[in-house]
C-alpha positions as CSV (number, residue, x, y, z in Angstrom):
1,X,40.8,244.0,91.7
2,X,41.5,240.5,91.5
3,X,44.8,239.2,89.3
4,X,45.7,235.9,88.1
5,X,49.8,234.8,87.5
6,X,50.0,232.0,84.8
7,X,53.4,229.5,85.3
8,X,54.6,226.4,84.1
9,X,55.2,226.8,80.4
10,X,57.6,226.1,78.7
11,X,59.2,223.6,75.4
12,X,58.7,220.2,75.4
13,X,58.8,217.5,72.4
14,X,55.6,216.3,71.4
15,X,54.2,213.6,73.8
16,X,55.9,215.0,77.0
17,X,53.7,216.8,79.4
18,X,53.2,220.1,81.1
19,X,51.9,221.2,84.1
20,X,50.3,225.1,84.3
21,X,49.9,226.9,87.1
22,X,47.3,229.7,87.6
23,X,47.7,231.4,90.8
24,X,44.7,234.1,91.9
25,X,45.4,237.2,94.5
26,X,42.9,240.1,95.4
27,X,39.8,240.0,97.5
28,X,37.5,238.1,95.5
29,X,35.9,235.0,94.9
30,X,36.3,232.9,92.0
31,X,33.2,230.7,90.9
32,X,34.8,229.5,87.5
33,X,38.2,229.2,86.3
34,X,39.2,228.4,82.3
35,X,42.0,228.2,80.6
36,X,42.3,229.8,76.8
37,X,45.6,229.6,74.5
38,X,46.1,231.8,71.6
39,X,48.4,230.8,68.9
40,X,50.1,233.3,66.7
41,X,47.8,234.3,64.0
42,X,44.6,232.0,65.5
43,X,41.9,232.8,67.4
44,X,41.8,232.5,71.2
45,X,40.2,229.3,72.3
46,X,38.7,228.2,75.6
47,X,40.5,224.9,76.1
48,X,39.2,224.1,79.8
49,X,37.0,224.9,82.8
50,X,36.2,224.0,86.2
51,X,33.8,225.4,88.5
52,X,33.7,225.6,92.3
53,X,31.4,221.9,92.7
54,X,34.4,220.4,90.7
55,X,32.7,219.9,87.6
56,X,35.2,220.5,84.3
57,X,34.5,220.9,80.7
58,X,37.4,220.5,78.1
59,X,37.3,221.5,74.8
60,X,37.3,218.3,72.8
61,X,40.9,218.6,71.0
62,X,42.0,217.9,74.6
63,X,39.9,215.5,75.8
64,X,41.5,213.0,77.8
65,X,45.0,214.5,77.4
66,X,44.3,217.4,79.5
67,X,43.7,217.9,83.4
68,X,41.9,221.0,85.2
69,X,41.9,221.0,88.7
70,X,42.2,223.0,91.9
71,X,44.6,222.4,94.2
72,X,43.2,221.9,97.5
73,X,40.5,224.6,98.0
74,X,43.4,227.5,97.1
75,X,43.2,230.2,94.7
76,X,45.8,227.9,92.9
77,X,44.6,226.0,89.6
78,X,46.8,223.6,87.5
79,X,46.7,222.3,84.0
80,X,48.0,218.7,83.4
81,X,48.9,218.7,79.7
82,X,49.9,215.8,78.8
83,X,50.7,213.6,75.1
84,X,51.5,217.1,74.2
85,X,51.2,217.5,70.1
86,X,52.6,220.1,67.9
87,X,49.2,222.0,67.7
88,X,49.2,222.6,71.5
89,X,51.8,225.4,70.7
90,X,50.4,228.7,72.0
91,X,50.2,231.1,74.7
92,X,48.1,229.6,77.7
93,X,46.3,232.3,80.1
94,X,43.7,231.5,82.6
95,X,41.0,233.5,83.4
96,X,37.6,234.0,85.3
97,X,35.0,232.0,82.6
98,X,33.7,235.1,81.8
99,X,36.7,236.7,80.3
100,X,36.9,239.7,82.5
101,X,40.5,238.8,84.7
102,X,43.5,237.6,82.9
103,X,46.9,236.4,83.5
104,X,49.9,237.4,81.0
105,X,50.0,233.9,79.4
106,X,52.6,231.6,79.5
107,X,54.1,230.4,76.2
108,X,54.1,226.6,75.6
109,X,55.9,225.5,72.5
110,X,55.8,221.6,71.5
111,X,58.5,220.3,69.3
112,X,58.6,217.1,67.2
């Protein structure tokens, strides 16, 4: 069964930057990756995806501040977060796109 590790979060004041890490071990093959975040009390949202030809869709509250990538054909994917805002605060967890796998999250907290 295929697990995914989540890194990288952590506090940062708002306009600082973040980089996630999603790392993916097992035998199997990952055709699309997303990352969600959950804040307390809020719905989980799909905040980013990329798929194996490179394309990426973001959701648009992170448009242009946000980064998904793969790093170098790996089962490692990243998150560039960056002009971080207050309302980025939440638990990020990646994830196959179709919600079966998931990490344990890592918290990111932004702070003014």
């Amino acid at each position: 069964q295929p697990q995914l590790a989540e890194s990288g979060g952590g506090s940062v004041q708002a306009g600082g930057s973040l980089r996630l890490t999603c790392v993916a071990s097992g035998n199997w093959r990952m055709y699309c990756l997303s990352w969600f975040r959950q804040a307390p009390g809020q719905k989980r949202q799909r905040v980013a995806d990329i798929y194996t030809d490179g394309k990426t869709s973001y959701a648009d509250d992170v448009k242009g501040r946000f980064t998904i990538s793969r790093e170098n054909g790996e089962d490692v994917w990243s998150l560039q977060m960056n002009s971080l805002k207050l309302e980025d605060t939440a638990m990020y967890y990646c994830s196959d796109c179709s919600g079966t796998y998931w990490g344990q999250g890592t918290q990111v907290n932004v702070s003014s």
